[in-house]
N, C-alpha and C positions, 0 to 999 in steps of 0.2 A: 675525467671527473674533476671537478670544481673544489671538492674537498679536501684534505688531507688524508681523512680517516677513509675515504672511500677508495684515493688513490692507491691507498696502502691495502685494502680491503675492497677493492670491487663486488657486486652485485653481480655475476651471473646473466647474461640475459637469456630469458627461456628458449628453448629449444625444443622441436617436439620429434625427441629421440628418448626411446623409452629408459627412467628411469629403472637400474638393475634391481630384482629382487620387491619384495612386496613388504611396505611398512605394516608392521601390527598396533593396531589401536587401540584402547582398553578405555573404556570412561568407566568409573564408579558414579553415579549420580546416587549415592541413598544418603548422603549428609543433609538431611530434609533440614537438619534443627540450623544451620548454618550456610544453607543456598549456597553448597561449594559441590563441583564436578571436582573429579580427581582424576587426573588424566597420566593415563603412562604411553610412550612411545619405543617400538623395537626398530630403529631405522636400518637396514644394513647400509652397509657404506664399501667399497670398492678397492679405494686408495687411500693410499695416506696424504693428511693437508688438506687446504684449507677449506672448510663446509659452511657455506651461508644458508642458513632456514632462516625461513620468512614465516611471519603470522598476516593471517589475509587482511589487508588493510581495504578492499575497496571489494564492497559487497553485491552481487548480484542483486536484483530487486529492489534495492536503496538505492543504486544509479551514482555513487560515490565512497570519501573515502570515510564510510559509519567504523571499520573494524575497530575492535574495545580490547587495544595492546594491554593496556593500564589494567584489566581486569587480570590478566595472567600473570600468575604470583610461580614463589616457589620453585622455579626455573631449575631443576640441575641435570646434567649429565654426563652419563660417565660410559665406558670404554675398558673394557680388559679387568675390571673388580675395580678401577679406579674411577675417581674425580675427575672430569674436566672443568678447565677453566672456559666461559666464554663471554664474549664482548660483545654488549648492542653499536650497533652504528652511530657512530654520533650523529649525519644527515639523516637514516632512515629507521626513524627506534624500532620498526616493524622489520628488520634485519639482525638476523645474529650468527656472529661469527664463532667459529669453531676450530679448532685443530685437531683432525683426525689423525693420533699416534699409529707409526708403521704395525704391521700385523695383527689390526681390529678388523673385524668382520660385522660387526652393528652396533650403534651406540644406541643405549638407555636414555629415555628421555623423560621428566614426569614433571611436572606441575598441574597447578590448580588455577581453574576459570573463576572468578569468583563472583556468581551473580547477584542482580541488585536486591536486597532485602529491602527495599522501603520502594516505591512508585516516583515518587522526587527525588532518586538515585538513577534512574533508569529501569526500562522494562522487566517486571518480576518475572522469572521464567519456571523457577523454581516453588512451589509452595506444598504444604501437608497433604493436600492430594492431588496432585499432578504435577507434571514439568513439560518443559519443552527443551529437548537439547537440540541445539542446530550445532552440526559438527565443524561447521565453516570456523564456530568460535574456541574449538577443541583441538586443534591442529598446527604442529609445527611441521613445515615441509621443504622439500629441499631447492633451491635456487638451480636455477639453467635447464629448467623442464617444463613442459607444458602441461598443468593440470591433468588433461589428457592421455597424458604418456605415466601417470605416477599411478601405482596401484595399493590397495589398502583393502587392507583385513579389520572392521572394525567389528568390536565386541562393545557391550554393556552390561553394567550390571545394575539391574533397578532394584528399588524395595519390595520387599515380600509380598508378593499377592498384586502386584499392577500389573495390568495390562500394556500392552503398547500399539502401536500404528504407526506405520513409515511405507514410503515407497521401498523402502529396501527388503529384501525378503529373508530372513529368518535362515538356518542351516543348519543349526543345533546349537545347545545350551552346553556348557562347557563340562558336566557333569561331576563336578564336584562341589563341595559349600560354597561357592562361591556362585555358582549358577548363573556364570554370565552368559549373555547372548547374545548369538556369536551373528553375524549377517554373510551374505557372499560378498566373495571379494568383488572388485571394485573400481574405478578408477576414481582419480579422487576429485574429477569435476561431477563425478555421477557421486560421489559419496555428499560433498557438500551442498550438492539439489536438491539432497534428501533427509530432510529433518526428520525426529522422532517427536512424539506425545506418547506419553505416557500417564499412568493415574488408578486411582481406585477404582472409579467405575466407568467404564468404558462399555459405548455399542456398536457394533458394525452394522451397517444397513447394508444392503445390495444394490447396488440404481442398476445395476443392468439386469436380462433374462440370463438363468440357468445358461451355459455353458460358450457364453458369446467372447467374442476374440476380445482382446485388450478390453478387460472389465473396468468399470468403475464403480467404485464404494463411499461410503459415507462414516468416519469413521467420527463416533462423540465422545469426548470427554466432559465431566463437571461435576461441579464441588460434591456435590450431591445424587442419589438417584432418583429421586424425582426428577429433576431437569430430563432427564436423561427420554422421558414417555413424551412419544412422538404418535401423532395418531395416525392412521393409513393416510388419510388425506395430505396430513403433511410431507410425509415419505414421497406418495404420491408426484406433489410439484417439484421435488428434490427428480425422480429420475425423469421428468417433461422437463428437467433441466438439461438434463444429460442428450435426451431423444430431441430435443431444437439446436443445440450443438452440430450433432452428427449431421442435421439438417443442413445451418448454414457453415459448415468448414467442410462436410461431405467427406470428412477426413478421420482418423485419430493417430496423433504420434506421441504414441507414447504404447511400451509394454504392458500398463495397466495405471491405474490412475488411482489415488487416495485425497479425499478430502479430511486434512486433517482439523478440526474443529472444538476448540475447549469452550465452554460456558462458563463462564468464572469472572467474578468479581474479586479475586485475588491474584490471578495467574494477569500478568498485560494483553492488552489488546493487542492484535495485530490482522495484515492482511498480508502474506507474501506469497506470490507466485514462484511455482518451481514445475520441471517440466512433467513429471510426473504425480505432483501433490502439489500440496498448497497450507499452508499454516494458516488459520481463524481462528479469530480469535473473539467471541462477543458477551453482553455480559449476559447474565441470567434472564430468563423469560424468552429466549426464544422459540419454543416447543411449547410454553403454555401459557403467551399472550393470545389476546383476538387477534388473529388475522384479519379480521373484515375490519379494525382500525388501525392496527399498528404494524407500522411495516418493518420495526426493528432495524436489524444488520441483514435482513436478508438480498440486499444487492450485492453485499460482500461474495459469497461462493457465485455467484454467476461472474464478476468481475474477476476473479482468480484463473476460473477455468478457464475462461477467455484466454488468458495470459498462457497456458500451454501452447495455444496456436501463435499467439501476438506477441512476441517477445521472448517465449523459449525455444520453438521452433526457428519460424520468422523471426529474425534480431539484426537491427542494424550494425550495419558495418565498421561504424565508427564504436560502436559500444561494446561489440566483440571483443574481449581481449586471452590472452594465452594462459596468462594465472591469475590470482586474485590481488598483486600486487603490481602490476601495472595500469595509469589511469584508461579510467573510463572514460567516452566523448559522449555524450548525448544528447546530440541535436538533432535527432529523429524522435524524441519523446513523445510528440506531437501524436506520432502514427502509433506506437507499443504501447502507451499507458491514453495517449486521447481516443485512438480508436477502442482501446479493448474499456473504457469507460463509456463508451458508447454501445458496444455489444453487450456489455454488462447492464445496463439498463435494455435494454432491448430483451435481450436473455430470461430477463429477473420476469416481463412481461409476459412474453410469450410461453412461458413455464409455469404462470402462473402463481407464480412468489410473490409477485407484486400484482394490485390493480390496475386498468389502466387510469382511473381516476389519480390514485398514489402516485402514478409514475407523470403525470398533467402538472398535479402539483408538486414535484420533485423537478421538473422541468422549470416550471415557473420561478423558481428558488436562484437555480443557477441561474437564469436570465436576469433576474434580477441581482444578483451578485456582481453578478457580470457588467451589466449596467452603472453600476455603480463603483466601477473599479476606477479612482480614479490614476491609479498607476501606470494606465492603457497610454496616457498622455506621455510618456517618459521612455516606457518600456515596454519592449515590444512581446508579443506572446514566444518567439523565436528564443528572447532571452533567457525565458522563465526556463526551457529546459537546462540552462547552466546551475541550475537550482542545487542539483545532486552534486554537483564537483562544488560549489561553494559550500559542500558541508555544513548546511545551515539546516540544526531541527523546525520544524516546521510550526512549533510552537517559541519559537524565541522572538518571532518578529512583532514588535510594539503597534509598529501602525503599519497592515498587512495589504489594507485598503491600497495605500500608495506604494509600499515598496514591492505589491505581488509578490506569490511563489510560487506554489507548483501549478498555475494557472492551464498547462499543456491540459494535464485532466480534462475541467468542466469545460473549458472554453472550446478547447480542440473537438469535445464532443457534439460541442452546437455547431465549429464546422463542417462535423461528419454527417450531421442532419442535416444540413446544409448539404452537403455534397450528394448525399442518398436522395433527398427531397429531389435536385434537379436533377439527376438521374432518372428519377422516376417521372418528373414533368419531359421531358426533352424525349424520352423513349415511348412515351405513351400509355405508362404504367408497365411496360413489356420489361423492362431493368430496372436492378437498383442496387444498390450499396451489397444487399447479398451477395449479387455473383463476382464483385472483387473479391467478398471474404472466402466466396469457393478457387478463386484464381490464383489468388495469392496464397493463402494459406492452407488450401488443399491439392498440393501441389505435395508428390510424393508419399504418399498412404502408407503411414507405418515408420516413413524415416521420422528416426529420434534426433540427430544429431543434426546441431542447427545448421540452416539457412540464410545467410547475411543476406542484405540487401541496404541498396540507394536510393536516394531521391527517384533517380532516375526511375530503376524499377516502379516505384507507388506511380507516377503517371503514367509509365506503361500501361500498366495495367486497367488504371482508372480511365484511362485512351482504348483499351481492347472490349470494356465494360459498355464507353460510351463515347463517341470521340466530342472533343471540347479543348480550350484549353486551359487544361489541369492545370500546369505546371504556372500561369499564372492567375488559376484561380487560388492555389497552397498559398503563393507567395505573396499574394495581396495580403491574404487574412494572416498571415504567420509573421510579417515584417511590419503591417503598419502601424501606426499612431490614431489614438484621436478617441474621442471619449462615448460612450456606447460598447455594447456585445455587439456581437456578430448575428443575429437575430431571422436571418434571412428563410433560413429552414425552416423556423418554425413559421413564418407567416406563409413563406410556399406549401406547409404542409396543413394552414387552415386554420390558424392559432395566432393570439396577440396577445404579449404582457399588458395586462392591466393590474387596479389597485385595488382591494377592498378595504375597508374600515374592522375586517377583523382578522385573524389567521385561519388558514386552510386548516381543516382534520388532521390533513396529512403533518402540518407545522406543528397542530397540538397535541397531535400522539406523540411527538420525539420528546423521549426522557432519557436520552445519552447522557451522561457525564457533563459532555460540553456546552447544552442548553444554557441558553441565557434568556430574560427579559429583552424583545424584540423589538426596538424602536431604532431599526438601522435607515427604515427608506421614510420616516417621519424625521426624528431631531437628528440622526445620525450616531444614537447609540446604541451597543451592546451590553447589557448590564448584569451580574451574576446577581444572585438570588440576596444577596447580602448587601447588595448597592452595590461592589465591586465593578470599576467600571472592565469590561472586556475586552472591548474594540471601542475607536472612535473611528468615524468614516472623515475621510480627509475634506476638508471644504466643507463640510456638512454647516447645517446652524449649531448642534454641539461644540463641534471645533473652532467655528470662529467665534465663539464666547468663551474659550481658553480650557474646554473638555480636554481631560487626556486619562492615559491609563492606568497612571498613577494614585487618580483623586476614585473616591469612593463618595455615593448619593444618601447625604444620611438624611435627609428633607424635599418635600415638593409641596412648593408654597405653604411652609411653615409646618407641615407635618410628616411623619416618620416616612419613609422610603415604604414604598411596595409599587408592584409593578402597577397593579388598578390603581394606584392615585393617580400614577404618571400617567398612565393609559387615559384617564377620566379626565385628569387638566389637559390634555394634548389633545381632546376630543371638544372639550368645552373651548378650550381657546382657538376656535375655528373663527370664530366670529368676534374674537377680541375682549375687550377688558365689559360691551355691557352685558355680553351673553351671561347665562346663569351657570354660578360657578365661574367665568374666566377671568384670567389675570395675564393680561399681557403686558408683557412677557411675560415665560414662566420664570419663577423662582425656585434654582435649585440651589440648596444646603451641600455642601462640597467639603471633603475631609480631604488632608493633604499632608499623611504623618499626626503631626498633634496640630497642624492649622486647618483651622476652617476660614470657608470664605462664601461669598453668594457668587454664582454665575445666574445671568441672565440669560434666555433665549429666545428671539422673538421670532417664532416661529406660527405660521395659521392655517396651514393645509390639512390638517386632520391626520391621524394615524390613517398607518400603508403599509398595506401586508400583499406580497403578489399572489397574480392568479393569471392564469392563461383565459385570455375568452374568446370562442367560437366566432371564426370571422365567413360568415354565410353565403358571401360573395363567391369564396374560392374553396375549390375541391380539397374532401377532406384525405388526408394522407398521411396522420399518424396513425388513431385507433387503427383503421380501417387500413393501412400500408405499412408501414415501419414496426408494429410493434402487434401486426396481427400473428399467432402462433402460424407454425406453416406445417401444411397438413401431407 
């Protein structure tokens, strides 16, 4: 060890020899008024001397090192009626040392998680009617063990009258005022998969029939119970979710499945995959917008369950690791979060959640994102999966255009279309991307406990599917340079990005959070509703007029900011300064702190908003192949 403090204090390295005796876990979650868990620990302990517990630094699903040390206050524990003294690591503050006194048989352990109160703190987990406790962020555990080999009794005690939801299943209420609830025991990589929700009003729905093996459910929470009225019809494409699954994995591993789901505009947003469940997170309206316009979060739950087969079962080998404080490698992202983004839209269609119209112009978005990324010139899609080990939130990056981030996602999914499409060209329509998903990840019916794999394997397989070759078709699109998406699928499958002069349905129905005024593939901005600029696209005509994400649009040629002015001068100035209305350039009014200044942009191609359009020549092979329900 490099250290001092570590030479003197080593780290453990895991071993998967079962820790003795079973830790007891108690979380209090009912401090609603102060977003604090209060957690106690009964660890037994063996020997006397020296104990390093670790708190999880490197989180399953976030693909790096997110764990939130800093949030665990309160630290103490003690031994025999007394006090122990203990020391964080000076190299790994997510270590802490101990000295276990001769003839103790378990040490007390209790502090407090302390979650975010405010949304510009970090994800609210906590609020007046519901939470979400993931116990990944409740646990101190012992060094030199493999997740695997540690077992746990976890209890909770919620506020009076909630419900709750977890993969984990229930054993009994502890039967006194305290009425915690108790779950079965555990090991604690199954206990950390398994998050809870909790809340006021809560519904179960059933996606599967009366008495079928490894069920699956649909479990809602929200602010409210109105949210909560879901019609048959919606239920409906909820289990033609579940019933296209079984279709293309032909599989299920898992002992039973929960879709944990909150509607909440107070509680954070989230999406995490677990191998039994899934944490959703979205805001209000989803059960009583129009479906026939707005397609909300509904790609979310088809993307998730994907992730049982893609990444909790099937997990590459380098991102496997033994407990939750050794690094993670993720340079297979590509295939666990690119492919299962592509079943996830695939999924969302064939179920029926989405259109196939919505899902044309959901296509055309990423294509054109894509296209316009100019950080393809730098940075290879390969690099993007080091995204999660550089510990970078995915909202810090200023200019996103050029530095990319989790780019594996949407891009890797237009090579999976890619890869499906020529599948299906080359075979005759007789194969296609399906029967990898039955090869690969239907491989052992009912094992839960992952399946590593390599590069190697994914050509295999893609080679047993269709022979070609895979392995330099991956490595072409995963390693190169140069400016352009990867685009090939969709023209193989009968489709070409083009531009229209207005936004798709599908663009004007999104009312997320993150909407902005869209003039990304015209001037090269992003604009929030207040002039705030969002993004600048690098190289764009914004940028090279000195646009950045600093300055805020408080004028467009001499009057107030709104997006129809800017829309209207950027339409009119197609034809320059004698068109009616045009001023070329435009003149934009620019705040910068307390300065103002003019930018110019001379720009004349008219607003551009993408859209796929039907290329007549060549066989059609989305609606009609990739994204037809399969019967």
């Amino acid at each position: 060890m490099s250290s001092w403090a570590q030479a003197q204090h080593p780290i453990p390295a895991p071993r998967d020899e079962p820790y003795p005796g079973q830790i007891q876990l108690s979380v209090d979650a009912t401090d609603l008024d102060h977003h604090l868990f209060s957690v106690t620990e009964i660890l037994p302990v063996s020997k006397p001397g020296r104990l390093t517990l670790l708190y999880p630094r490197y989180l399953p699903g976030a693909h790096g090192p997110y764990g939130t040390v800093e949030r665990l206050a309160g630290l103490q524990i003690e031994a025999q009626g007394r006090r122990l003294d203990w020391q964080r690591d000076t190299v790994d503050p997510y270590a802490f040392h101990v000295e276990v006194p001769s003839g103790a048989r378990e040490l007390r352990l209790s502090f407090q998680f302390l979650s975010a109160v405010h949304k510009d703190k970090g994800r609210v987990v906590m609020t007046p009617e519901m939470l979400n406790l993931q116990w990944i962020s409740m646990v101190l555990y012992p060094a030199g063990h493999h997740a695997s080999a540690i077992q746990v009794r976890p209890e909770v005690k919620l506020p009076a009258g909630w419900q709750q939801a977890s993969a984990l299943r229930p054993v009994a209420t502890s039967g006194n005022a305290d009425e915690r609830l108790r779950f079965q025991t555990v090991s604690l990589e199954t206990l950390v998969d398994s998050p809870l929700f909790a809340g006021r009003h809560l519904r179960r729905f059933e996606l599967d029939e009366p008495g079928r093996a490894r069920p699956v459910a649909l479990n809602v929470l929200a602010d409210d119970e109105a949210q909560l009225q879901a019609s048959p019809a919606q239920i409906e494409a909820h289990k033609r979710l579940v019933q296209q699954a079984d279709k293309l994995f032909a599989s299920r591993h898992f002992a039973h499945y929960d879709f944990l789901l909150a509607i909440s505009d107070k509680q954070g947003f989230i999406g995490l995959e677990h191998h039994q469940s899934s944490e959703n997170g979205v805001r209000p309206g989803y059960f009583s917008k129009d479906w026939s316009k707005q397609t909300g979060a509904r790609g979310l739950l088809p993307h998730e369950f994907a992730h049982s087969w893609n990444g909790k079962f099937r997990r590459p080998a380098d991102l496997w690791t033994a407990n939750y404080n050794q690094p993670m490698q993720d340079s297979l992202l590509w295939l666990y979060e690119g492919q299962t983004d592509y079943w996830g839209r695939v999924l969302a269609v064939r179920s029926g959640l989405i259109s196939p119209e919505q899902s044309r112009d959901s296509w055309a978005e990423i294509a054109a994102m894509l296209s316009h990324r100019a950080g393809r010139l730098w940075r290879n899609l390969q690099d993007t999966t080091n995204e999660g080990a550089m510990a970078r939130s995915r909202g810090d990056a200023e200019w996103p255009n050029w530095q990319r981030g989790a780019d594996y996602y949407a891009e890797a999914a237009l090579i999976w279309l890619d890869a499906d499409t020529l599948i299906r060209e080359k075979s005759g329509g007789q194969r296609s991307l399906d029967d990898f998903a039955r090869l690969f990840f239907g491989v052992e019916d009912g094992r839960v406990a992952p399946l590593t794999y390599r590069f190697e394997d994914i050509v295999a397989t893609l080679n047993q599917v269709q022979p070609h070759d895979w392995r330099a078709f991956l490595r072409s699109r995963l390693d190169s340079h140069g400016p352009g998406a990867p685009l090939d699928g969709l023209s193989r499958a009968g489709w070409q990005l083009t531009w229209a002069d207005t936004p798709s349905e599908f663009a004007k129905a999104d009312d997320s959070e993150w909407k902005t005024d869209d003039f990304a593939y015209s001037i090269g901005l992003n604009i929030k509703s207040d002039g705030k600029v969002a993004q600048v696209l690098w190289d764009s005509p914004a940028f090279k007029a000195g646009m950045s994400p600093s300055l805020q649009v408080v004028a467009v040629n001499g009057r107030s900011y709104k997006a129809e002015r800017l829309s209207a001068a950027i339409k009119a100035n197609q034809a320059g300064r004698d068109s009616p209305g045009g001023q070329a350039p435009l003149d934009l009014l620019v705040r910068d702190g307390d300065s103002y200044r003019h930018l110019k942009i001379d720009y004349r191609d008219g607003l551009r908003y993408p859209r796929l359009q039907r290329l007549a020549e060549l066989p059609e092979r989305l609606d009609s192949g990739v994204l037809k329900a399969r019967q």
